[in-house]
C-alpha positions in Angstrom: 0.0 0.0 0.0 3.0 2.0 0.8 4.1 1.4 -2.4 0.8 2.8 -4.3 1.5 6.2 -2.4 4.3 6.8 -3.8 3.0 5.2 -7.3 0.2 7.8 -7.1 2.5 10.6 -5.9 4.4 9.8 -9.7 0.9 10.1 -11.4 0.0 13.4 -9.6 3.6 14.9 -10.2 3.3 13.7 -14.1 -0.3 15.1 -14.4 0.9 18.7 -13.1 3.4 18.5 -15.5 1.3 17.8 -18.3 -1.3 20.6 -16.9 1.4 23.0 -17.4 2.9 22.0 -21.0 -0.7 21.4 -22.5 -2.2 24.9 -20.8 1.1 27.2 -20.7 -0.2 28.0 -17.2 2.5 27.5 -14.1 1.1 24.3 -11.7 2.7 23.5 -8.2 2.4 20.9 -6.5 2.6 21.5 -2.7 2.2 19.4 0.6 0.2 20.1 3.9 2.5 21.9 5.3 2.2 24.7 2.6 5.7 23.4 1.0 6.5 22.8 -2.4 6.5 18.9 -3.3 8.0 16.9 -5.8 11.5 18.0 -7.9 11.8 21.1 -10.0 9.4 20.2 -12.4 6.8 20.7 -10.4 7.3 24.2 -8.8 8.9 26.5 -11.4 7.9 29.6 -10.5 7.2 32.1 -13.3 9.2 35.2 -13.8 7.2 37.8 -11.7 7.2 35.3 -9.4 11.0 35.2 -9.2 11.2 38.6 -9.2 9.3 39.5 -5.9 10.8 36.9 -4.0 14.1 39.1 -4.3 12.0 41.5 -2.4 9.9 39.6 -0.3 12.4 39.7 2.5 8.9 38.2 5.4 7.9 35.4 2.9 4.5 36.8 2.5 4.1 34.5 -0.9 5.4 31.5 1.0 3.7 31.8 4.1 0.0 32.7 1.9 0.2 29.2 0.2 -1.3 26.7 2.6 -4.2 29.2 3.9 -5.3 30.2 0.8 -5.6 26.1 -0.3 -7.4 25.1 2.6 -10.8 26.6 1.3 -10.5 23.5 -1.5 -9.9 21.0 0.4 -13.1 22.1 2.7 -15.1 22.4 -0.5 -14.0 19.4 -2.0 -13.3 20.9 -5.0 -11.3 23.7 -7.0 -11.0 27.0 -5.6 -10.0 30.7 -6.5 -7.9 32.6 -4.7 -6.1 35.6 -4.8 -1.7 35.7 -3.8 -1.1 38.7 -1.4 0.1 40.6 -4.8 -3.1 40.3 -6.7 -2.4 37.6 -9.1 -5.2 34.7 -9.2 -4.3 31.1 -8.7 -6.8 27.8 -8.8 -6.2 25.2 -6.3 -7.3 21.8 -6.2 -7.4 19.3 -3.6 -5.1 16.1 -3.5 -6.2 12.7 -0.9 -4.1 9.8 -1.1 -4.9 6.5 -0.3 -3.7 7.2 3.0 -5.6 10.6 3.5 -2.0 12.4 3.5 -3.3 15.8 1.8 -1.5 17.5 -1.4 -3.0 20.5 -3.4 -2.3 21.2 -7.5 -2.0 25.0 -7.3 -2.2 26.9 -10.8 -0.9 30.4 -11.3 -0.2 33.2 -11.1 -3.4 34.2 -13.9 -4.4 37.4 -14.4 -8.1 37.9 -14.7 -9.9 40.7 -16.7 -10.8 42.2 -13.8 -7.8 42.6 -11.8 -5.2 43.0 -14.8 -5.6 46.8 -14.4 -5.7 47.0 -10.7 -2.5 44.4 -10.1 0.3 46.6 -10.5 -0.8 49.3 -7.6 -1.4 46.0 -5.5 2.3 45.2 -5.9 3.0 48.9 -4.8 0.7 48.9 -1.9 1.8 45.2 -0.6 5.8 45.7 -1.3 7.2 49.2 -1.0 10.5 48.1 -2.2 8.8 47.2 -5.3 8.0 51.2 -5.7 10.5 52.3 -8.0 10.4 48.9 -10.3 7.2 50.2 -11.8 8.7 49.6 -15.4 9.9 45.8 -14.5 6.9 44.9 -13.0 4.6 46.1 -15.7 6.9 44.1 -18.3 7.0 41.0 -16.5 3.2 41.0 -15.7 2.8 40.4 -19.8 4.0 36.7 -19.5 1.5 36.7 -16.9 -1.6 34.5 -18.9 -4.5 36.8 -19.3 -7.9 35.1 -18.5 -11.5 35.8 -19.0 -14.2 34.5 -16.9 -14.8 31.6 -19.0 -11.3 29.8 -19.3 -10.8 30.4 -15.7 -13.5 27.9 -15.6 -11.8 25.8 -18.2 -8.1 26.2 -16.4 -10.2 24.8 -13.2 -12.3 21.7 -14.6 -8.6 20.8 -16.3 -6.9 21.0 -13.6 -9.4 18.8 -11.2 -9.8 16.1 -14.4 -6.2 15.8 -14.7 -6.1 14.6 -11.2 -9.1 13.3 -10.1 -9.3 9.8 -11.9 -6.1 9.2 -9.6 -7.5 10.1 -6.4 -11.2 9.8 -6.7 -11.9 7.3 -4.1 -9.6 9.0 -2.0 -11.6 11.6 -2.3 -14.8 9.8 -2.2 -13.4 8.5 1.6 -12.5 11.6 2.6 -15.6 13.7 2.0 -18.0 10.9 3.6 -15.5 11.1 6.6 -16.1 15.3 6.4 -19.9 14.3 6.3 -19.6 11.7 9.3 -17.6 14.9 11.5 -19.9 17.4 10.1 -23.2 15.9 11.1 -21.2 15.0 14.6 -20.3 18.7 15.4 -23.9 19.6 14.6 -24.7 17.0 17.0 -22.0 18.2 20.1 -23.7 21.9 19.3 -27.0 21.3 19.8 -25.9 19.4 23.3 -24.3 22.9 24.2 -27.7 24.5 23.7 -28.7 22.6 26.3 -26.1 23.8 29.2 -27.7 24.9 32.5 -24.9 27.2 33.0 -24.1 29.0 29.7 -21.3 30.7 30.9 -19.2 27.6 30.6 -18.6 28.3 27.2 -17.0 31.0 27.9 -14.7 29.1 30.5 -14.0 26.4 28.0 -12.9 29.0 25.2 -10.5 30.3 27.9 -9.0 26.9 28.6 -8.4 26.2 24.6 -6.7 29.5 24.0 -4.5 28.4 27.1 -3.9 25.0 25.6 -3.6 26.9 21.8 -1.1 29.4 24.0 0.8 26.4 25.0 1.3 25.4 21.5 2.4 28.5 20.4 5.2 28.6 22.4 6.6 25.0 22.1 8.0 25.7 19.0 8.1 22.0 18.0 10.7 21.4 21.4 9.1 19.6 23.4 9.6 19.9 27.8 8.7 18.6 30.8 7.3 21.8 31.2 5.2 21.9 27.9 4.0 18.6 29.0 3.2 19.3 33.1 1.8 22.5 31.9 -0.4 20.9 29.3 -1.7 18.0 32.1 -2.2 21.1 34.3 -5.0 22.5 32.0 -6.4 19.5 30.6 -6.7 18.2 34.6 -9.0 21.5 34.8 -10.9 21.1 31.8 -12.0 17.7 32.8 -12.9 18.9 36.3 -14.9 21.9 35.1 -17.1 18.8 33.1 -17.8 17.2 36.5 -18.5 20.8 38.5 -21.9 19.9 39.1 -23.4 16.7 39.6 -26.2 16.0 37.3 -25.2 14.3 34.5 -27.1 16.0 31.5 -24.6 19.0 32.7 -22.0 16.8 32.7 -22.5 15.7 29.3 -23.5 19.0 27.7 -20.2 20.4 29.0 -18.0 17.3 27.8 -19.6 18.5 24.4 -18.2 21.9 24.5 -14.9 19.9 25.7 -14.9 17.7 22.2 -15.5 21.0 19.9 -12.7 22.7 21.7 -10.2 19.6 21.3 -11.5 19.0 17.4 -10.8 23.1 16.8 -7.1 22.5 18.7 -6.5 19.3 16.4 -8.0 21.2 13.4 -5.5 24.3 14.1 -2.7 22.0 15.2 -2.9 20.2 11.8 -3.7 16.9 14.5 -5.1 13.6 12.7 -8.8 14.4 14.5 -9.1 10.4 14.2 -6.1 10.0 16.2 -7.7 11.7 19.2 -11.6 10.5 18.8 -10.8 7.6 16.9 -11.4 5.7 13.5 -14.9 7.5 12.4 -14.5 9.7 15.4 -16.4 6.9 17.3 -15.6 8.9 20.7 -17.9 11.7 20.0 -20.8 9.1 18.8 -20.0 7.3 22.4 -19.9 10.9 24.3 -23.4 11.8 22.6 -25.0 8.3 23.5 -23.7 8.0 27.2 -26.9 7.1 29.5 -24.3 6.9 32.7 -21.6 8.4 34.1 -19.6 5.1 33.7 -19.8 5.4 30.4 -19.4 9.3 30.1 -16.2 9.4 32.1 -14.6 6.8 29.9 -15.2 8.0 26.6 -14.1 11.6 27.9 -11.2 10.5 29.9 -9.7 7.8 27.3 -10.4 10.9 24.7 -8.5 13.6 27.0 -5.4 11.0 27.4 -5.3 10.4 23.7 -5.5 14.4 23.0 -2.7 14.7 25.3 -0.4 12.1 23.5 -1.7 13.5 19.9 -0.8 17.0 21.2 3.2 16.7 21.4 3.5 14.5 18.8 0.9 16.7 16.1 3.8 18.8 15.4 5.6 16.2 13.6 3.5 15.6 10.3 5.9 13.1 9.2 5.6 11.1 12.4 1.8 10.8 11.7 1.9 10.3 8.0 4.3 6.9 8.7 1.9 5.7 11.6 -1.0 6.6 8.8 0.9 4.7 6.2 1.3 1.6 8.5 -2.8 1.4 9.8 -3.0 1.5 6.3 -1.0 -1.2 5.5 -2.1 -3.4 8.6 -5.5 -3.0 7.2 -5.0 -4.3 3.8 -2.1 -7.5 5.0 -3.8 -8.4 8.6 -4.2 -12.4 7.3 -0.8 -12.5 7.8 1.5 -9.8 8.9 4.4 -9.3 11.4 5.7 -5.9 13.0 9.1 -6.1 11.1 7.3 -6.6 7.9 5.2 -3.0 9.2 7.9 -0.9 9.9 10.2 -2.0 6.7 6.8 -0.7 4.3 7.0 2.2 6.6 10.3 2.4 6.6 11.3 2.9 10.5 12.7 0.3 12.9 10.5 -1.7 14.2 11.1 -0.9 18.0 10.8 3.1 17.0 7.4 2.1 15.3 6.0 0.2 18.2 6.8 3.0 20.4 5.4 5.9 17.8 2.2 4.0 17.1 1.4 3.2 20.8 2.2 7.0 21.6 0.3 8.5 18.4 -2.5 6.1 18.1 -3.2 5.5 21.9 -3.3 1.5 21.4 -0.2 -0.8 20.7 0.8 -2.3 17.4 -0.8 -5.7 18.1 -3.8 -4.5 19.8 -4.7 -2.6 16.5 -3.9 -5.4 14.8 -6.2 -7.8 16.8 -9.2 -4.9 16.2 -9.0 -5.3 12.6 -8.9 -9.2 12.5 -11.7 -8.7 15.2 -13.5 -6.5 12.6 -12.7 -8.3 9.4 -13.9 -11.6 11.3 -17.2 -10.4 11.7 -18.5 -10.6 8.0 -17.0 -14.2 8.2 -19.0 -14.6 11.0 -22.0 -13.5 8.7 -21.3 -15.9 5.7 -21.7 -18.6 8.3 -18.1 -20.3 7.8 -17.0 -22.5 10.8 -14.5 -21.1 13.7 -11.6 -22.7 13.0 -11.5 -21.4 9.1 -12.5 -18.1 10.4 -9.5 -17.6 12.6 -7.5 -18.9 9.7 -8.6 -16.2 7.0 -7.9 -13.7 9.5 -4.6 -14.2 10.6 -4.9 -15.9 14.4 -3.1 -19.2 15.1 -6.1 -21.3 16.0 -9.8 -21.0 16.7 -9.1 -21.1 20.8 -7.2 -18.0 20.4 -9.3 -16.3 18.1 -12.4 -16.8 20.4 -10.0 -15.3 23.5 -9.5 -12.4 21.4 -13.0 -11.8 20.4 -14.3 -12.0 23.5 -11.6 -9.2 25.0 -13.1 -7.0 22.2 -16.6 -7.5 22.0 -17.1 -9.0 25.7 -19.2 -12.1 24.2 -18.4 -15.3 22.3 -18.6 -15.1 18.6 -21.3 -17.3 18.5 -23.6 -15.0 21.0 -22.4 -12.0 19.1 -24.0 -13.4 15.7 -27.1 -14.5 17.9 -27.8 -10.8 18.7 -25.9 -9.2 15.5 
């Protein structure tokens, strides 16, 4: 599976190249970070390009990249956008198999209606750029000149060029949108319900705190960082327990979830990571009829948050623990943590240690949750134990029963009775 990343990855690079030769307009393609991916091919920057960055001493092109793409990969689709200079780009979203996140950006265009006004926008965002009037007015003519309608064109070719290589990606990735959508809608209208309104506004405190905290680690991360952190979560969690009447409780441990899923949003942290696959944590949160059940879904959520937190900052940490679910999910029958980490291409101690501290489970207990899951259609097609545990990867039918049990706290057998 690893391997068809980086076969699409080829694809994608080849289709932005042939975007750019067949439409003469510049295509990058850039990762989630904001940065430019892939060799020079794919990022030569056009002339006027060149020539601001030799005056664009704060990065204000660089740094404008991954906010301005965002919009697309919320919509789904293409979308326009204007650089900080004036010139109009088109970005299009990218999935991978393993829901790492790329974006085809096209540009810089010129459209009718901002060819006229572009040049004082240079002025007025650069004032170095104030006595290069002349060069800038030149180099703006091998800018492409667009009218409304090959905008339009320029966008549909941009998405068909890519979209035959990732559209199931993309298909998995907007019905997991739709899943967390519907969800926050849900957590919202559990809000609405608080006795105490006021404790949104002492839950927004607490996430700027936790947002402040970020800020300052700066990607080094200290005792401190980490005492402090436990400090604030220990008073969030508190604060949802205040009062004892447990509709409170759980209206306030919903204002708790939408401040963690803004963090992780903000903090570029995998939101499955922290409320698991299908964000299955908030669906547990929003059907708790006890306090048992409320204080463990909030309190296994907080722990995993707090893990998620330190390690967020490291995008390629959570791409290679992404890679290897991925991987587990598609070899379970028969798969070994060696044979894991080589398709991720990490030690295999360093992996079992970066998956149990990003994915708050260990290597094997994610591994027996999949066989667990895959069993269950077996299960279904009425095929006997013992073949069962074979198809999914478990030495013999004893132990796959002893597993199943763990899981799903009944026998396979009574679980089909009631299934």
């Amino acid at each position: 599976m690893v391997k068809d990343h980086y076969q699409n990855l080829n694809c994608i690079k080849a289709a932005v190249r042939d975007y750019e030769l067949a439409t003469g307009v510049k295509c990058y393609l850039l990762d989630q970070t904001g940065k430019r991916a892939g060799d020079k091919s794919c990022y030569q920057c056009n002339n006027i390009c060149e020539f601001i960055k030799k005056f664009d001493h704060k990065g204000v092109c660089t740094h404008d990249y991954l906010g301005s793409c965002k919009p697309a990969l919320e919509k789904g689709e293409a979308h326009y956008y204007d650089c900080p200079y004036g010139l109009s780009n088109i970005a299009v979203p990218i999935i991978t198999e393993t829901e790492i996140v790329y974006y085809a950006s096209s540009g810089p265009i010129l459209t009718q209606s901002s060819g006229k006004l572009v040049i004082n926008r240079f002025l007025e965002q650069n004032e170095l750029l104030s006595s290069h009037y002349d060069d800038i007015k030149y180099l703006l003519q091998g800018v492409p000149l667009v009218d409304d309608e090959r905008l339009q064109a320029l966008s549909n070719t941009l998405q068909r060029a890519v979209i035959p290589i990732i559209s199931n990606n993309l298909n998995s990735f907007r019905e997991k949108n739709y899943i967390l959508s519907s969800l926050i809608k849900e957590l919202r209208k559990e809000v609405q319900r608080l006795l105490y309104p006021e404790y949104e506004r002492e839950a927004y405190v607490m996430q700027k705190e936790i947002e402040l905290l970020s800020a300052k680690q700066n990607n080094s991360i200290t005792e401190l960082n980490k005492k402090a952190l436990e400090m604030i979560m220990s008073t969030f969690i508190n604060s949802i327990f205040k009062y004892r009447v447990f509709e409170e409780s759980k209206h306030r441990g919903a204002q708790v979830f939408l401040a963690l899923l803004e963090i992780a949003k903000n903090k570029d942290i995998n939101q499955e990571l922290v409320f698991g696959e299908k964000y299955i944590a908030i669906r547990q949160l929003l059907e708790a009829k006890d306090y048992l059940n409320l204080n463990q879904t909030i309190y296994a959520t907080a722990d995993r948050f707090q893990r998620a937190f330190f390690i967020g900052s490291s995008i390629n940490n959570n791409e290679s623990i992404l890679h290897a679910m991925e991987y587990i999910r598609q070899n379970y029958m028969n798969i070994t943590l060696q044979d894991v980490a080589k398709a991720v291409s990490l030690n295999p101690s360093y992996l079992s240690n970066l998956f149990k501290k990003s994915a708050g489970q260990s290597y094997s207990e994610y591994l027996n949750k999949v066989r667990i899951e895959a069993s269950k259609q077996f299960l279904r097609e009425g095929l006997p134990l013992a073949q069962i545990a074979n198809n999914v990867g478990f030495a013999d039918q004893s132990h796959f029963i002893k597993v199943f049990k763990r899981y799903e706290g009944v026998s396979p057998s009574k679980w089909l009775s009631v299934a």
